[in-house]
N, C-alpha and C positions, 0 to 999 in steps of 0.2 A: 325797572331793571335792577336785578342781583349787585351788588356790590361783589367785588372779587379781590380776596386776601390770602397772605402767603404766610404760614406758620412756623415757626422752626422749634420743634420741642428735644431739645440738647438737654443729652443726657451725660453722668461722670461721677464714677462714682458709686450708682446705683440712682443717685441722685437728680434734681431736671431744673435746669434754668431757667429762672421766671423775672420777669421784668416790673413792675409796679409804675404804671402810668401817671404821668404827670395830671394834676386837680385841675385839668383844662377843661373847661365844659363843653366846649366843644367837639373835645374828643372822645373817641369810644371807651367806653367805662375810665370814666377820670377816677381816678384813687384806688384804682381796683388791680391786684396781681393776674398778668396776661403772659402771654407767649412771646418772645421777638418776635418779629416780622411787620409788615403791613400791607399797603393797596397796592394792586397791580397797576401798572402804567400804563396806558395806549402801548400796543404791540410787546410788549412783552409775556414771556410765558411766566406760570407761577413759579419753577425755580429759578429764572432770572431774577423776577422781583424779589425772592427770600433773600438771595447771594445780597443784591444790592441793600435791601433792609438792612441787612445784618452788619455790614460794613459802615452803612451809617449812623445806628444804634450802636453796637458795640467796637467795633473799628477790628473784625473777625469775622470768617466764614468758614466753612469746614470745605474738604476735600470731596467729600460725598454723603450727600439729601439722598432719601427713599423716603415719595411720596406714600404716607399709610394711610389716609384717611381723606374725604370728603362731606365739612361738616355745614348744616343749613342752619341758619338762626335769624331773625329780622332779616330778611331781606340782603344777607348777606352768604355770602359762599365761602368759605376756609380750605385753602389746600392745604391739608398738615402735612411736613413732611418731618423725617426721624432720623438725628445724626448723634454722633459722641460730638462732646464740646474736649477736644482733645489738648486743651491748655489751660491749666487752674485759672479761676475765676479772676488770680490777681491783675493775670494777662490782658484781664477785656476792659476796657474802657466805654464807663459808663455814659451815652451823646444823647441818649432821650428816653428820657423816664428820671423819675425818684429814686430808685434802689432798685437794685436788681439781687438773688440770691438763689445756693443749690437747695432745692427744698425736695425732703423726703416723698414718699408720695404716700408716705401715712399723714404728714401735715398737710398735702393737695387735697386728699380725701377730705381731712376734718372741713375746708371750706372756706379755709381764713390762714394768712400764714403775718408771723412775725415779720415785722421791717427795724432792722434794728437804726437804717435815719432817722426812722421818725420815731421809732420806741413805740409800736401799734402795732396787733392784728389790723389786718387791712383784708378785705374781702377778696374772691375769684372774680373776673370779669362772669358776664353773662354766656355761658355755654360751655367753659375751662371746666368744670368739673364733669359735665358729659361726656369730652373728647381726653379730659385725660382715664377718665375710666375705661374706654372704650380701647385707646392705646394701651396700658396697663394691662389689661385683660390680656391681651393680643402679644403681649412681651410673655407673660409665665407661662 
């Protein structure tokens, strides 16, 4: 059975919020720059679970998600959905992850973006640069 995940790629700026996953090895791409969001819960839809992620990762939600995308990878499902992150970055309160930062989407393309906690390029998770290319395209 599919694994089923909710994405939230916030934008501001021109810019897109990205999150740097805590070196948990048991989590999905530990070390690696992801999207908020996460697993969906028994009975929930995929905008419920974003809202509720997002509140827990960063202690914010937006007013309004438009689901764009439906992405497949291992055995998992991605609902991406596309909102403005309508509060400077100082406003959000980082609860799970490493660093989190607005990264151009020339620095998403290169593959690797700066973390300025840890002072490193740190890598995309596994499928982040197909879905942001794919979003990207679909915005100009």
């Amino acid at each position: 059975m599919a694994l089923e995940v909710a994405l939230a790629m916030l934008h501001r700026d021109g810019r897109w919020l990205m999150q740097l996953r805590d070196e948990i090895p048991t989590t999905v791409a530990p070390g690696c720059w992801g999207l908020f969001g996460g697993h969906l819960d028994p009975g929930e839809t995929p905008e419920q679970a974003l809202r509720r992620e997002l509140l827990e990762e960063i202690s914010w939600q937006p007013t309004v998600v438009e689901l764009v995308m439906l992405h497949h990878i291992h055995r998992r499902t991605a609902h991406v959905f596309l909102s403005e992150l309508s509060v400077p970055l100082e406003r959000l309160q980082l609860l799970e992850g490493q660093d989190m930062a607005l990264v151009s989407p020339e620095d998403l393309l290169a593959g690797s973006i700066w973390s300025r906690r840890l002072g490193s390029h740190r890598p995309l998770a596994d499928g982040l640069l197909e879905v942001m290319q794919h979003v990207l395209t679909e915005q100009t």
